[in-house]
C-alpha positions as a printed Julia matrix, in Angstrom:
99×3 Matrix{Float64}:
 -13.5   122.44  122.69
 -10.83  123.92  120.7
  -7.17  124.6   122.6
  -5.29  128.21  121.92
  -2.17  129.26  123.37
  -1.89  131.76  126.19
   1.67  134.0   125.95
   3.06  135.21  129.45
   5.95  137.58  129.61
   7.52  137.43  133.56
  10.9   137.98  134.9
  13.43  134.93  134.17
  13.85  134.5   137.88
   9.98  134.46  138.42
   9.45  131.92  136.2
  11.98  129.68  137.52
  10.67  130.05  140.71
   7.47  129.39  139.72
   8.13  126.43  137.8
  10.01  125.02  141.25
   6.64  125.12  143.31
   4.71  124.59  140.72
   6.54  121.35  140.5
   6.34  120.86  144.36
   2.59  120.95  144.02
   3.06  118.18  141.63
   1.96  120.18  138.5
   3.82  121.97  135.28
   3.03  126.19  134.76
   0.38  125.16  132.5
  -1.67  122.92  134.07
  -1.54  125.63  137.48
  -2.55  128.63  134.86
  -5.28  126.33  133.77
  -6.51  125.2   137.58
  -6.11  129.26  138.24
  -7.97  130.46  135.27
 -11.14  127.46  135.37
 -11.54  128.95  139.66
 -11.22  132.48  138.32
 -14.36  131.66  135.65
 -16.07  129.31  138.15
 -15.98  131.81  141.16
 -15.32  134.98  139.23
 -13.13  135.97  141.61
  -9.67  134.57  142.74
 -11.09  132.11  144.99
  -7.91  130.3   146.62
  -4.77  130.62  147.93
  -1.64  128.45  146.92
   1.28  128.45  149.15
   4.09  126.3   150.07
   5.77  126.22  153.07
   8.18  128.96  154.01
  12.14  127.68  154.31
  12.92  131.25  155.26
  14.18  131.22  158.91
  14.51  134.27  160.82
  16.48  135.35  164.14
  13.24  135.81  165.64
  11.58  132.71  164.65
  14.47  130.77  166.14
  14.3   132.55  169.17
  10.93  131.62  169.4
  11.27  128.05  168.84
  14.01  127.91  171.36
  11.85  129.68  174.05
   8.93  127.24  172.97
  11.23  123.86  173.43
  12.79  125.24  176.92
   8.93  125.65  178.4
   8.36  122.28  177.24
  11.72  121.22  178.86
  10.1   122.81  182.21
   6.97  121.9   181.95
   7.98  118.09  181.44
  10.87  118.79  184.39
  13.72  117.87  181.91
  15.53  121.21  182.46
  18.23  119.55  184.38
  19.53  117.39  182.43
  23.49  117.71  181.64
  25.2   118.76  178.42
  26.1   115.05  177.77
  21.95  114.38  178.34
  21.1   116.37  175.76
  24.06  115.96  173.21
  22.41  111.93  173.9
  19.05  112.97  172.48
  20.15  115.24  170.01
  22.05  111.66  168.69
  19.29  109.71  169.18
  16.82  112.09  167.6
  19.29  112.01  164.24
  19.24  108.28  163.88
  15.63  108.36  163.96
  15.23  110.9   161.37
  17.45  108.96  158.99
  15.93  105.57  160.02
């Protein structure tokens, strides 16, 4: 099958940023148009979703995951433990995530 070339104007910014998760879904722009375009044809619809995961963190979704960790705390009865306890784990917790 013979290959032509397919010419897509977009915003500069767009196109970086598509090019950056492009690359985190280990793939260039042109092999994702290509995956997009074969689905489209196959399913003659747009049959999938691509998404990466958000970095965007909100007041409201730290609140939440503050509110989530101190029921935990209670429900495994560590909500007494001392400023020095927790500054412990916090350090502990660290080394592990760079071991």
């Amino acid at each position: 099958m013979g290959q032509v070339t397919f010419s897509v104007r977009m915003d500069e910014s767009l196109k970086r940023q598509f090019d950056s998760l492009c690359q985190e879904f280990g793939m260039n722009a042109t092999t994702a148009i290509n995956v997009f375009a074969r689905a489209v044809v196959r399913e003659r619809k747009i049959p999938f979703e691509i998404s990466a995961p958000s970095t965007d963190i909100t007041r409201e979704g730290a609140m939440q995951a503050f509110l989530d960790i101190r029921n935990q705390s209670k429900a495994n009865r560590m909500s007494d433990m001392t400023l020095e306890e927790i500054n412990e784990e916090i350090k502990l917790a660290r080394q592990e995530t760079s071991n």
